[in-house]
N, C-alpha and C positions, 0 to 999 in steps of 0.2 A: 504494500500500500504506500501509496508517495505521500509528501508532505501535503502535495493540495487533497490530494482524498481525505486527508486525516482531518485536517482544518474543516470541512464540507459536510463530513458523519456525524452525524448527531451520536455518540456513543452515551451522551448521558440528557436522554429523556424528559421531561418533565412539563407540568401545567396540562396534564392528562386527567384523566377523573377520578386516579387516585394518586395516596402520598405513599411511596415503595421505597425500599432499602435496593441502590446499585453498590456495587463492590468498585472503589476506583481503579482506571486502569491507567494512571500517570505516575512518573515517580515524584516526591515531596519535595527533594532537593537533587536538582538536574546536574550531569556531568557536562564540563565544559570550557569552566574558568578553577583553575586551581590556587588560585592567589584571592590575597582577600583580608578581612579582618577579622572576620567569621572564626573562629577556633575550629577545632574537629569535635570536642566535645560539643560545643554549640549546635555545629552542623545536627551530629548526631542526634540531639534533643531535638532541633527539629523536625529533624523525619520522622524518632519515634512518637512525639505529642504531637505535630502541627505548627507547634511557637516557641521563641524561647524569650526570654528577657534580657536586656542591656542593659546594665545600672549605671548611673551616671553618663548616658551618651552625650548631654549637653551638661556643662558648667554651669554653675548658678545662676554668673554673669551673662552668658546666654538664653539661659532660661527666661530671664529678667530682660535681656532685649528684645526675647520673642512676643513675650505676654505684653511688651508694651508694642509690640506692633498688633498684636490681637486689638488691642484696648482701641489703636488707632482705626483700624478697619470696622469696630464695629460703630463707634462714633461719625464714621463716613456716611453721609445721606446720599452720598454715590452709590454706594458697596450696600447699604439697608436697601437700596430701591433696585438694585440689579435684580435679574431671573436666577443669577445664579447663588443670590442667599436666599436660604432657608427660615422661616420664622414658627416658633412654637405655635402649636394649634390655639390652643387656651390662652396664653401668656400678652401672643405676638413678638416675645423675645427672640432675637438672633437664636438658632439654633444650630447653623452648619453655613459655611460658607463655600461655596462648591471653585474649581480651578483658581485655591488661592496663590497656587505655584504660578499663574500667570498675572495674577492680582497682585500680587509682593513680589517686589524684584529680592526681597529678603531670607520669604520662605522658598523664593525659586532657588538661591541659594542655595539653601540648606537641601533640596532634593539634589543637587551635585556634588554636596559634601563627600570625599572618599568611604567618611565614616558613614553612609546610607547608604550613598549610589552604588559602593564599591563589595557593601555588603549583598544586596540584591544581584548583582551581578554572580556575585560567588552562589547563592541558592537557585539562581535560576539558570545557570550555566550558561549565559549567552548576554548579550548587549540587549539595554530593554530601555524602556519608556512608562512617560507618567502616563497609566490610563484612567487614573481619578487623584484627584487630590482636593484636599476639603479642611475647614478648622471646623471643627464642633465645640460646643457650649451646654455645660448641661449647669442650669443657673441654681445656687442653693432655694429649697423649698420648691424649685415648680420645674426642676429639670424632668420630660420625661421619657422613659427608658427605651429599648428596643428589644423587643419579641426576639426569642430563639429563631438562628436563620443560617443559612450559609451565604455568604456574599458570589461564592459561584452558582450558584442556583441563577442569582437576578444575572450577572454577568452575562452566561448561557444563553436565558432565555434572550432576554429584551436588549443582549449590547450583541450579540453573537462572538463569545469567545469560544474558542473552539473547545480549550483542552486545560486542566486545572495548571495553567505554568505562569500565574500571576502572584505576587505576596505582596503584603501590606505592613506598612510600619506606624505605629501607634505613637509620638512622641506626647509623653506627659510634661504640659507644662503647671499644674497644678497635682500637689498631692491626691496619690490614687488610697485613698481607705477602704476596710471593707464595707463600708457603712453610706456610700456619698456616691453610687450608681458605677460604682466601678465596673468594669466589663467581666465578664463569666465564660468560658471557653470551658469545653471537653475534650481531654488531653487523648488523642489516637481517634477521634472520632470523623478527621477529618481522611480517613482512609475509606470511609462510606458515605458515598452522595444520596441524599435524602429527594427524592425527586418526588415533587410537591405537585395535589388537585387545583384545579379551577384555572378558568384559560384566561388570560391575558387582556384588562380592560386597555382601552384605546387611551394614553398618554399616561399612562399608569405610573411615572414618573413623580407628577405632578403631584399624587398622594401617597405615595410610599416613602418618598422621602420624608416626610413626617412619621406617619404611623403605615407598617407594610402590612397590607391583609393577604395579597396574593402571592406567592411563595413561602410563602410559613410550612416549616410540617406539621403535619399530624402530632397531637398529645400521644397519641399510642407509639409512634417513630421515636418524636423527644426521650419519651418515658423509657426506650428502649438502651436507646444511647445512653442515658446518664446513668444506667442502671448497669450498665457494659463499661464507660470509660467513668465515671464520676464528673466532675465538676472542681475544677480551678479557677481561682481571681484574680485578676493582674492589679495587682498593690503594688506600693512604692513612692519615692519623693518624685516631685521634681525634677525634670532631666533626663529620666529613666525611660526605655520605650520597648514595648512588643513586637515582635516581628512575629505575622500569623499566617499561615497557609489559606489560599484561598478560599478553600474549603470545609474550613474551620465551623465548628458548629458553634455559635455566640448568641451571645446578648447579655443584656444590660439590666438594672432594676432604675425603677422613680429616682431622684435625690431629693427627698426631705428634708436632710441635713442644711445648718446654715452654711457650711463648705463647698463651694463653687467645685467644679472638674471639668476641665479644655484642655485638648488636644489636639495635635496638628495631624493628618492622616493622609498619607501616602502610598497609594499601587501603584508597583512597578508590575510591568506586564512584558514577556518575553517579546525580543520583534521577530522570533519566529513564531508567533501565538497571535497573527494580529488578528484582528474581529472581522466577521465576514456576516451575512446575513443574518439576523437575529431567528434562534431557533423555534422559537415559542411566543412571540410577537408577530405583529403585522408592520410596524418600523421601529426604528432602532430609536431611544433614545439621545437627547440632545449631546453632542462633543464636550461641552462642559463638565458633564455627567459620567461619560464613555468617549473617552477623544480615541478619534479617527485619524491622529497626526503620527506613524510609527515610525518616525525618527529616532534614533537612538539619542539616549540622553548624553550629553560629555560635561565632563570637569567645567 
C-alpha cells in the first residue's frame, strides 16, 4: 500500500450509529529523527502511557513574559472580536484563542523553540507543522471543563487526518492543582481508538469548540477504558508542560476554585500526515482551526 492509499483509507471509522472499541494500527512515537531533547526514558513513557511530563520547560521569567502577553491578547478588542477566539457559553469570558502562533509573533516563537519544535520532531520522526494552536483560559469559579474525548476522533472526522502521527504540547502557564480543572488523561488508552455515534452536524465547529456533543464516547466505552488503564492528572507549577498522543483519551472537570488555569497548546502534525478530505464530514473545518498550510516549521 503506498503513502497516498494510506492517507485516503479511512482505517479508523467513526460518526456511525454506534460508539466501538478499534485497536490502533500506528506506532506512538515514529522512527526517523534520532537527535533531540526527548531522553529515551521519556520516549519510552511515551509510547507506553501516551504522554509524559516536562518540569520546568519555561523559567519563571518566561512564564511571567508569556502570561503577560496572555493578559495583552485578551485585553485586545481586536483578538475578543476575531472568529478565531472563543468565548464561554455562560460567562462570555475568553475561553480559547485559536492560531495564536500566528496572532503573537511571541508565542510563534516559542513553537520554534528547539526545546518544543525539536522535541516533536524526535516523537514524530519527520519534519512537521503547527496544525492547531490555541491559548485556553479556564477563569477561577466559572471555568468550564471538557467531556472525555480523543482529539483524533475530531481530527479524523471533520479536519481529514489521515493516521494518528500528530502530538500536542500542553505549556502550563499557571499552576496545575488537582483541584482547579486540571486535565485527566488515561495512561495506555491511547492505543484504542474509541470511534464515536451520531453523524456530523453542518459547521459543527462553531459549537464544539465550546461544549462537544458529537464525538464523545459512549459511558459504556469510557467506563471500559478507565477500568482497563485508570486515570492520571497533569499537576504541577508553572512552566511545566504535557506532551500527549493524539489519541489520548482526556478531559477536564468545572474550576470552582478561586485559582485561574491557562495554557498555551500546541499540535504539531507530521508533513507526511497532511489532511486530505474530511472523513466523516461534509467540509472541512476552518484553517484557523485545522491549517491546511504543511510547510514545515524551522528555527
Amino acid at each position: 500500500m503506498t503513502l497516498a492509499d494510506l492517507s485516503t483509507t479511512d482505517r479508523y471509522p467513526t460518526r456511525g450509529s454506534d460508539s466501538t472499541l478499534l485497536d490502533r494500527t500506528d506506532p506512538t512515537v515514529w522512527s526517523g529523527v534520532r537527535t533531540g531533547p526527548a531522553a529515551r526514558d521519556e520516549l519510552a513513557a511515551h509510547d507506553a502511557k501516551g504522554f509524559h511530563v516536562v518540569e520546568g520547560l519555561l523559567s519563571p521569567a518566561e512564564v511571567q513574559a508569556h502570561w503577560q502577553e496572555l493578559e495583552r491578547l485578551m485585553r485586545d478588542e481586536r483578538v475578543r472580536n476575531d472568529e478565531r477566539t472563543v468565548v464561554e457559553r455562560s460567562s462570555n469570558e475568553v475561553r480559547s484563542i485559536f492560531e495564536v502562533h500566528e496572532i503573537s509573533e511571541q508565542i510563534g516563537a516559542l513553537a520554534r523553540d528547539p526545546r518544543v519544535l525539536d522535541r516533536a520532531r524526535q516523537i514524530l520522526g519527520s519534519d512537521v507543522y503547527v496544525h492547531q494552536s490555541r491559548i485556553n483560559f479556564m477563569p477561577g469559579y466559572r471555568g468550564t471543563g471538557f467531556y472525555w474525548h480523543s482529539d483524533f476522533e475530531t481530527w479524523h472526522a471533520e479536519d481529514g487526518m489521515p493516521a494518528m502521527r500528530a502530538v500536542s504540547i500542553s505549556i502550563a502557564l499557571t499552576d496545575n492543582y488537582p483541584f482547579n480543572g486540571g486535565l485527566m488523561l488515561m495512561p495506555g488508552a491511547h492505543r484504542t481508538f474509541v470511534s464515536c455515534a451520531g453523524e456530523t452536524p453542518e459547521d459543527n465547529y462553531k459549537s464544539s469548540l465550546k461544549q462537544q456533543k458529537v464525538g464523545v464516547p459512549s459511558e459504556d466505552n469510557i467506563t471500559k477504558l478507565a477500568y482497563e488503564h485508570g486515570i492520571e492528572q497533569f499537576t504541577g507549577q508553572a512552566g511545566s508542560a504535557l506532551w500527549f498522543d493524539s489519541n489520548c483519551m482526556h478531559g477536564s472537570g468545572n474550576n470552582i476554585t478561586p485559582y485561574p488555569r491557562s495554557n498555551i497548546f500546541i499540535v504539531f502534525n507530521s508533513v507526511d500526515n497532511a489532511l486530505v478530505e474530511p472523513f466523516a464530514a461534509k467540509s472541512p473545518r476552518p484553517d484557523y482551526v485545522a491549517s491546511r498550510d504543511f510547510t514545515p516549521l524551522r528555527r
